[in-house]
C-alpha positions in Angstrom: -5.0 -38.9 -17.8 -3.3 -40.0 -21.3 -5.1 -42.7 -23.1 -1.5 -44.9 -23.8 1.8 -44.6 -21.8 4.2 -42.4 -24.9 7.2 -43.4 -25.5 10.0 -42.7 -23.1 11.1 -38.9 -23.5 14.1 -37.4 -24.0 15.0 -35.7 -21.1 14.0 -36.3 -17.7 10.1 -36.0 -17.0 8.2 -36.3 -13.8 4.9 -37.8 -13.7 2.0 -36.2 -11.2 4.3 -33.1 -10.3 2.3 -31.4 -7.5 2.3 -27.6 -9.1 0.5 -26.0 -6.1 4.2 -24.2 -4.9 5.1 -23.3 -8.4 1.8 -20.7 -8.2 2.3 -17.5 -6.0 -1.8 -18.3 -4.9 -0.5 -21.7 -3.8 -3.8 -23.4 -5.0 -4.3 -26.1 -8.0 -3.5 -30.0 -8.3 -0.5 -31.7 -10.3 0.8 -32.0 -13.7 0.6 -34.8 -15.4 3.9 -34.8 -16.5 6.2 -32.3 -16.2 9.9 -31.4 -16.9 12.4 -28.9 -16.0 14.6 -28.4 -19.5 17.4 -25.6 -19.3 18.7 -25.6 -23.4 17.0 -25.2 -26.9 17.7 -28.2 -27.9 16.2 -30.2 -25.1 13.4 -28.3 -25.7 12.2 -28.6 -29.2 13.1 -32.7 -28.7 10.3 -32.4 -25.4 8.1 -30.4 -27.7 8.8 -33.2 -30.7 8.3 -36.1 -27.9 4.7 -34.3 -26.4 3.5 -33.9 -30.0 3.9 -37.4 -31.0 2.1 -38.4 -28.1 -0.5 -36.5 -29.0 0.1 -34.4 -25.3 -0.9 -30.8 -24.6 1.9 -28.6 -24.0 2.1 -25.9 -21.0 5.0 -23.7 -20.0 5.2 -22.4 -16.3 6.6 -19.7 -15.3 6.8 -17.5 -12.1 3.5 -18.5 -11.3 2.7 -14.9 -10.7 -0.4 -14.5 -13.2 -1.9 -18.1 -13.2 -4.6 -20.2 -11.5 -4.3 -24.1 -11.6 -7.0 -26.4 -12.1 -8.0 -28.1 -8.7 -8.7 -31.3 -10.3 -4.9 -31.2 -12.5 -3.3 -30.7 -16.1 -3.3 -32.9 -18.1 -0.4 -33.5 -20.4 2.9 -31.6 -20.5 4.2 -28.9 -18.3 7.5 -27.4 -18.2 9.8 -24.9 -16.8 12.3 -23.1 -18.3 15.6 -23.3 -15.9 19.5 -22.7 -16.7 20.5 -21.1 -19.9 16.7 -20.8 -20.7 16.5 -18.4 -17.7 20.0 -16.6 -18.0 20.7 -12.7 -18.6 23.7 -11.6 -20.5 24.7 -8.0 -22.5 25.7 -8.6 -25.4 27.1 -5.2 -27.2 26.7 -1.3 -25.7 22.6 -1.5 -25.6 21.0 -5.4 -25.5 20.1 -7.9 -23.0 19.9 -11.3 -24.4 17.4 -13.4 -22.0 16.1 -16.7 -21.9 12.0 -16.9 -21.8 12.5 -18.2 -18.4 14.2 -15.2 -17.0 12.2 -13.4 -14.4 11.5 -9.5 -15.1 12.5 -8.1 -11.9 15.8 -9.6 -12.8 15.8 -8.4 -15.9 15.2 -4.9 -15.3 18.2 -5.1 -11.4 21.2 -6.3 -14.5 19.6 -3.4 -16.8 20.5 -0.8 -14.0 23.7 -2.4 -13.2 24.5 -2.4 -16.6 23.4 1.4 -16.9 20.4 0.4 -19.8 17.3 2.3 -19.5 13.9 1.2 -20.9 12.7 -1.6 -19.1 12.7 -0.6 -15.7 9.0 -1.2 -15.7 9.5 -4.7 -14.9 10.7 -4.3 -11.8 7.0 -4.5 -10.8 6.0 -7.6 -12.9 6.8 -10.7 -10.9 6.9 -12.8 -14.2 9.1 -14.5 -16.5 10.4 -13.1 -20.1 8.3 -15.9 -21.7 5.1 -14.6 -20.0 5.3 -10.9 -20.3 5.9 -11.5 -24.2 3.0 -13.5 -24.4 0.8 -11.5 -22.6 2.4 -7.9 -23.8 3.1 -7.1 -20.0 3.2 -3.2 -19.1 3.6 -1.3 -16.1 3.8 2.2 -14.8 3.7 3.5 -18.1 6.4 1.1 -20.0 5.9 -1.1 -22.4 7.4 -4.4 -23.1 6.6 -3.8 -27.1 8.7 -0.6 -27.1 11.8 -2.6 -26.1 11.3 -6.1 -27.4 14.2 -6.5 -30.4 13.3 -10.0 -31.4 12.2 -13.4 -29.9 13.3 -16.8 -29.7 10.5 -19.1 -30.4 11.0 -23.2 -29.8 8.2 -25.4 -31.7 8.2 -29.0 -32.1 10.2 -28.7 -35.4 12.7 -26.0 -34.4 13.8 -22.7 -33.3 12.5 -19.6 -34.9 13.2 -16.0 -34.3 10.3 -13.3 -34.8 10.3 -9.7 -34.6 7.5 -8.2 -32.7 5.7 -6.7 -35.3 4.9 -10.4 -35.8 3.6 -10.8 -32.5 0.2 -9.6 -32.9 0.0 -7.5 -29.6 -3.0 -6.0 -28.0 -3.9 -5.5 -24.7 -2.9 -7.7 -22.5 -2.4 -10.5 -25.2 -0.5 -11.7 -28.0 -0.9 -14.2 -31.2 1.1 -16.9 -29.9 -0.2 -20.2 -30.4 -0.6 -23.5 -28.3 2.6 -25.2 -28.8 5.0 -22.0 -29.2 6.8 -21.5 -26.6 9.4 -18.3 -25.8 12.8 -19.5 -25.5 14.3 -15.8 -25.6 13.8 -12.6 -26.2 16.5 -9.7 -26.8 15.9 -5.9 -25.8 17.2 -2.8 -27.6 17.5 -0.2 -24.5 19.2 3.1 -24.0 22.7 3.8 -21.9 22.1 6.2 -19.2 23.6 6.8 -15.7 23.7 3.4 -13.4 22.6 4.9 -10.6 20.0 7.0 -12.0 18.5 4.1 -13.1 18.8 2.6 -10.1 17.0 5.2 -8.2 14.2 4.5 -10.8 13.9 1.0 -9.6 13.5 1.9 -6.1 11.0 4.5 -6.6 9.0 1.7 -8.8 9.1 -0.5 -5.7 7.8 2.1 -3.3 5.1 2.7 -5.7 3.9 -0.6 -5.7 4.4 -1.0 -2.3 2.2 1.8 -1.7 -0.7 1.2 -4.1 -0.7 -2.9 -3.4 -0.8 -5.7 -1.1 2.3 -6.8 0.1 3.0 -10.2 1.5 0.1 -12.1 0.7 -0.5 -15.0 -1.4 -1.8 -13.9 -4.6 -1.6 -14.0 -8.3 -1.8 -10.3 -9.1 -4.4 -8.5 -10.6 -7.7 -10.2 -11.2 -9.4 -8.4 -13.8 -8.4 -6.1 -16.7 -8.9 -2.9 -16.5 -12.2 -2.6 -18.7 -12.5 -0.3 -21.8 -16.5 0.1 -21.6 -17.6 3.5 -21.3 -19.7 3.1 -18.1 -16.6 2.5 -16.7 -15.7 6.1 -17.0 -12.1 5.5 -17.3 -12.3 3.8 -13.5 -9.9 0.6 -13.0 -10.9 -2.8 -11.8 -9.9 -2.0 -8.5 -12.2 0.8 -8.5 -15.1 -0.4 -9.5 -15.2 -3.5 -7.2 -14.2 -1.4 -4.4 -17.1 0.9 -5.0 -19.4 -2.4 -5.5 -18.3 -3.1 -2.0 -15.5 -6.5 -2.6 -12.9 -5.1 -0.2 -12.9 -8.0 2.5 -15.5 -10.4 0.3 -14.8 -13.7 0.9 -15.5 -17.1 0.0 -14.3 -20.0 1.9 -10.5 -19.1 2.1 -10.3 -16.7 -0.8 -11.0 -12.7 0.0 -10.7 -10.0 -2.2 -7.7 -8.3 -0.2 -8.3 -5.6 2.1 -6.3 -2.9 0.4 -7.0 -3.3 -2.9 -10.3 -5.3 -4.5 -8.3 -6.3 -7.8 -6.5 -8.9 -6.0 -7.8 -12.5 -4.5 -5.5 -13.1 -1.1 -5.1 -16.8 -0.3 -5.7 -17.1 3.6 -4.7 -20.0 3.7 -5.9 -23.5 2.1 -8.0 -21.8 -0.5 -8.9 -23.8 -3.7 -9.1 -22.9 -6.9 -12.9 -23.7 -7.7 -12.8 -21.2 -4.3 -11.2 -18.1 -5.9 -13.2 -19.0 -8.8 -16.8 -18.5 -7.1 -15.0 -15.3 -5.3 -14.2 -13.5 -9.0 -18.0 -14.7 -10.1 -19.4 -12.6 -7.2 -17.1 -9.7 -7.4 -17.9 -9.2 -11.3 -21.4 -9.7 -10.8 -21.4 -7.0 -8.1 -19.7 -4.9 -10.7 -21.8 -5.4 -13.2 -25.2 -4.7 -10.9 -23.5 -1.6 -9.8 -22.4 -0.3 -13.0 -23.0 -2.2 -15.9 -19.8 -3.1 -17.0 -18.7 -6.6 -17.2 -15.6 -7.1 -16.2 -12.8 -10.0 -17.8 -10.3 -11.9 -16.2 -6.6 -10.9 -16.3 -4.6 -14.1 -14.7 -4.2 -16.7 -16.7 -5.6 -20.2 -16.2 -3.4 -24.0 -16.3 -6.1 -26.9 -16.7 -9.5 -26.7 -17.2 -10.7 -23.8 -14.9 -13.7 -22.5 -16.0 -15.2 -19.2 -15.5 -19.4 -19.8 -14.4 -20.0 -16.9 -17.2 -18.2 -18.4 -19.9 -20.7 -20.3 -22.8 
């Protein structure tokens, strides 16, 4: 894939990492290379050692929001592991986390520890490091409104940013190609353990309730769309009503219970779930007008068939 072999790197790198059972889909090729780096230091001298080379630079998370190019990724991947994924309290209302630490995690210490405010995440399978960059929310809560400050690793150091430098919106953020989030630390509010708790588990049944369970999929598939026509109906809404409950194509189906998500039934392929999100929008928009963009996230060069 690279045009010259680099130079050796400084911590342990794999070359063609097969990346398919890193994604909760379970579709998409290998990396390139790809490393598994657990401290901040290791971390800018990977980023240092990919720049150099001239490498593009990819961080994996949970896999939970992400579709992998079929065909591969070219240049670096990594995944954040060891103190890069820990939780720790550090005085009466912070969490300290590494960008590798997964949500749901998060939010089971933040109960334990009696911390209100992020309970949300219970119901985002994803990693610190994601939910910042894409501004994750759920059930009402907002990562923004508890985010304190963030760790940021570049190839010359490590920064930390409050979120007002961010630049959320929906759904997004301003990070650049070659940040990546090391840790983040959130500000939340003391209240009763098990109150919290009991929060958590109604969160669960909620989701349980309103989505799949059990299946192999990456989540939602398309934002929920601001355009008017959409008269304030979700995604899910509007493909059901264009009639993608049960669509299929090859091994990828728009799940039964709910049209917003693309169940793997069993060797699906990317360039599969792909084609199944071009007909489901395009039902969407010949129903109703409104044309609808995609939510997951993309590792290598997938390409959406309405994209210029």
């Amino acid at each position: 894939m690279s045009a010259a072999e680099p130079a050796p790197p400084p911590v342990p790198v794999q070359r063609d990492q097969p990346l398919r059972r890193f994604a909760t889909v379970r579709t998409g090729g290998s990396a390139e290379w790809f490393a598994r780096v657990g401290r901040e230091e290791a971390l800018v001298e990977l980023l240092a050692w990919a720049e150099g080379a001239g490498m593009q630079v990819a961080v994996l998370g949970s896999g939970s929001n992400l579709l992998i190019a079929d065909e591969g990724v070219a240049g670096l991947v990594i995944k954040l592991d060891r103190d890069l994924a820990a939780i720790r309290r550090e005085g009466p209302r912070r969490l300290i986390c590494g960008g590798g630490a997964r949500l749901p995690a998060v939010a089971a210490q933040a109960a334990r520890a009696g911390l209100s405010g992020i309970e949300f995440g219970v119901n985002i399978p994803g990693t610190v490091g994601g939910a910042v960059r894409m501004n994750a929310n759920a059930y009402g809560g907002q990562l923004a409104r508890v985010l304190a400050s963030v760790r940021m690793a570049t190839a010359t150091g490590v920064s930390e940013r409050a979120p007002a430098a961010l630049g959320f919106g929906y759904r997004s953020s301003a990070l650049r190609d070659g940040e990546v989030v090391c840790g983040a630390a959130f500000e939340l509010e003391p209240a009763d353990p098990e109150s919290v708790k009991a929060t958590l588990a109604e969160m669960r049944a909620m989701r349980h309730q309103a989505q799949p369970q059990g299946i192999r999929t990456f989540g939602s598939t398309f934002k929920n769309p601001e355009d008017q026509r959409a008269e304030g109906r979700s995604a899910g809404v509007l493909l059901s009503l264009a009639g993608c409950n049960g669509l299929q194509v090859g091994q990828a189906r728009f799940a039964l219970k709910h049209a917003n998500f693309v169940e793997n039934l069993g060797s699906a392929s990317t360039a599969q779930i792909v084609a199944l999100m071009d007909a489901g929008r395009r039902r969407v928009i010949e129903r109703f007008g409104v044309a609808l963009e995609p939510e997951v996230q993309r590792l290598g060069p997938v390409r959406f068939p309405w994209e210029t």
